[in-house]
C-alpha positions in Angstrom: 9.7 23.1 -18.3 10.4 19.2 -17.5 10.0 20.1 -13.7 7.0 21.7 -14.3 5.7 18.9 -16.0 7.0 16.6 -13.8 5.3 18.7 -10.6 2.3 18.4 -12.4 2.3 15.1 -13.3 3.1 14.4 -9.5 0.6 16.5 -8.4 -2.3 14.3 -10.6 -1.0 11.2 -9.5 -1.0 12.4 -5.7 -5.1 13.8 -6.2 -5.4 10.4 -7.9 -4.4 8.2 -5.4 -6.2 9.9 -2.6 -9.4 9.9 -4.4 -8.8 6.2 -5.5 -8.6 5.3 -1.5 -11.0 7.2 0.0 -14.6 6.9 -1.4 -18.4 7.3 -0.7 -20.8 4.7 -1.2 -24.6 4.0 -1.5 -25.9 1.1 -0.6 -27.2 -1.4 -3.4 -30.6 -3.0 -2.2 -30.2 -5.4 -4.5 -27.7 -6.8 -4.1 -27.6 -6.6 -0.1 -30.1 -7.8 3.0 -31.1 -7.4 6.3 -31.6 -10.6 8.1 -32.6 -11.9 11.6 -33.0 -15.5 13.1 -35.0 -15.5 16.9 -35.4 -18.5 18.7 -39.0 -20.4 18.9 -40.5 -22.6 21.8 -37.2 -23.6 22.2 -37.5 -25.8 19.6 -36.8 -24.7 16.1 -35.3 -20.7 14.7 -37.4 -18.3 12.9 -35.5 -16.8 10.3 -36.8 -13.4 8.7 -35.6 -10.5 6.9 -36.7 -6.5 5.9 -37.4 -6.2 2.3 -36.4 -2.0 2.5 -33.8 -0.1 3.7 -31.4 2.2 2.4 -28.1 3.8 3.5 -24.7 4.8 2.6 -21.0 4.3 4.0 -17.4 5.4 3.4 -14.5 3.4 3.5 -10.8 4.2 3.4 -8.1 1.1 3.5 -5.8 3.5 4.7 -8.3 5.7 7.7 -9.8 2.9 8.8 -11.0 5.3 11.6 -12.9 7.3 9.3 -14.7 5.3 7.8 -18.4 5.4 8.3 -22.0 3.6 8.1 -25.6 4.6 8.0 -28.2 2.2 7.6 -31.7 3.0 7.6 -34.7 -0.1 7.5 -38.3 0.2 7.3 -40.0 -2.2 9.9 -43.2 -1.9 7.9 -41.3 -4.6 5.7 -40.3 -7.3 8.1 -41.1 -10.8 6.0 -40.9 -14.4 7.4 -42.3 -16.1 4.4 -45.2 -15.8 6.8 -48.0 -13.1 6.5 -49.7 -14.0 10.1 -46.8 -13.9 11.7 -45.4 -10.6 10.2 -48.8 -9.0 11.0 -48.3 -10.3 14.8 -44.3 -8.9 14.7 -45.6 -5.7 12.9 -48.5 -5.2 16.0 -47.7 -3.4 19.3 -47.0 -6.5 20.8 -43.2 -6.2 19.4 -42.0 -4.3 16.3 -45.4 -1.9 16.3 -44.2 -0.8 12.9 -47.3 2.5 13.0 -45.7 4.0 15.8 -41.8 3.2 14.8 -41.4 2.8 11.2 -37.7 2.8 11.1 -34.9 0.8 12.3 -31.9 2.8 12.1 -28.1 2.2 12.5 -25.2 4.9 12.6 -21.9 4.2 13.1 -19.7 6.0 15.9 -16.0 3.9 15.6 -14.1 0.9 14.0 -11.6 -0.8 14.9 -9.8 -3.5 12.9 -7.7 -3.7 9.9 -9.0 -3.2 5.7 -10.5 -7.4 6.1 -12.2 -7.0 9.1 -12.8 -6.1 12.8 -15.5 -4.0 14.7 -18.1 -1.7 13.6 -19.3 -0.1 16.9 -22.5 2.4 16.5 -26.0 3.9 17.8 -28.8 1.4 16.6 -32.5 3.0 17.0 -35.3 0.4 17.4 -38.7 0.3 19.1 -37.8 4.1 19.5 -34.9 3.0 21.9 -31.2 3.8 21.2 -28.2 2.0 22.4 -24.7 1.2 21.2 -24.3 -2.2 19.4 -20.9 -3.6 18.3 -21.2 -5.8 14.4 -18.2 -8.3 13.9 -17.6 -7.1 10.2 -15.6 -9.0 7.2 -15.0 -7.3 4.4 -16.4 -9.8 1.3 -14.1 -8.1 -1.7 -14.5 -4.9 -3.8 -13.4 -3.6 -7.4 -14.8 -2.6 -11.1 -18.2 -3.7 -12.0 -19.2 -4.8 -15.8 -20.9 -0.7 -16.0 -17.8 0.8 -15.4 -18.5 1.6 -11.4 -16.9 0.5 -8.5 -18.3 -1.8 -5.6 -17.4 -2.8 -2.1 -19.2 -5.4 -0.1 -19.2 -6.1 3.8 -21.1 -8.9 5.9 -21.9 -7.3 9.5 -23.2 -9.9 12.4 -24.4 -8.8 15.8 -26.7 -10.6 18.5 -28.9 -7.7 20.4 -31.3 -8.8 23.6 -35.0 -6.8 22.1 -35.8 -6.3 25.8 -33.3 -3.8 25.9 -35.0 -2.0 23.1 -38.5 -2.6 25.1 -39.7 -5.3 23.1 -40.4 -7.8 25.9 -43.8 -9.5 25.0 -43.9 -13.6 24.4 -40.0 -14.1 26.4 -38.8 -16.4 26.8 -41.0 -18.0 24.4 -39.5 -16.1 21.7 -36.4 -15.6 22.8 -35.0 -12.1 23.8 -31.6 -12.7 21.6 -31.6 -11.7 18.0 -28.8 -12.3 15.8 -28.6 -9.7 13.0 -27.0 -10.0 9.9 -26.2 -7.4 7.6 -24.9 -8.1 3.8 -24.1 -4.8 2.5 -22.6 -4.0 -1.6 -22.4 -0.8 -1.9 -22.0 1.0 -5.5 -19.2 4.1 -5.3 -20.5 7.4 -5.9 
């Protein structure tokens, strides 16, 4: 009898831990962003943001490699504390937010360790898709005062927008974007 209790109390512990490692996440809108800065004139930096977006990821400590991000955005909500301006990056003449509503990011590989490293995957703007690479560092993670779980991430990346066929105004406004992406996601 004590070695079946024992199995079985091994047997919890094992399901447990495995559980306790590897987990799905959604991501929390509010308490993560989407932010760009693009160069002006050569002269000052435009910083702006995208007030929706959704997505999910899964992280394991111990398979990094299978760990996974999907991010989707919704250009229609591009804001640089500027309404002419986010009309003018909303128009065909860059984002043309009618025709290509989303912004979308899906992981394909990491490499790194638990704190940090990089988060290679397919990006899909202007209807374009190529592979971009994000320098990711892991921010912290553990309970929440509601009795959930939470892990947060900040993801930086510079992308040239002509490669994603959004060429009008260069070098004016410059071609390189940096991105950054500050992500707290809420364990499901």
């Amino acid at each position: 009898m004590k070695s079946v209790l024992k199995a079985s109390v091994f047997a919890l512990t094992t399901a447990f831990a495995a559980g306790a490692f590897a987990a799905d996440y959604n991501v929390d809108p509010a308490h993560s962003s989407v932010s760009f800065v693009i160069g002006h004139l050569g002269v000052s930096q435009t910083l702006g943001q995208f007030r929706k977006f959704s997505g999910d990821f899964s992280y394991d400590a111990d398979k990094l490699d299978t760990s996974k991000v999907s991010l989707v955005i919704d250009t229609t909500s591009i804001d640089t504390n500027y309404e002419p301006r986010d009309k003018h990056l909303s128009s065909p003449d860059f984002l043309d937010v009618k025709q290509f509503p989303e912004l979308t990011f899906k992981s394909t590989a990491y490499k790194g360790d638990a704190n940090g490293g990089e988060l290679t995957g397919d990006m899909t703007l202007h209807g374009v898709t190529k592979p971009i690479t994000f320098t990711l560092h892991k921010v912290g993670e553990g309970k929440d005062p509601w009795g959930g779980y939470r892990a947060g991430f900040v993801a930086t990346t510079q992308i040239k927008r002509s490669e994603f066929g959004i060429t009008n105004f260069i070098p004016g406004v410059t071609d390189e974007t940096d991105i950054t992406v500050r992500i707290e996601g809420v364990r499901k």
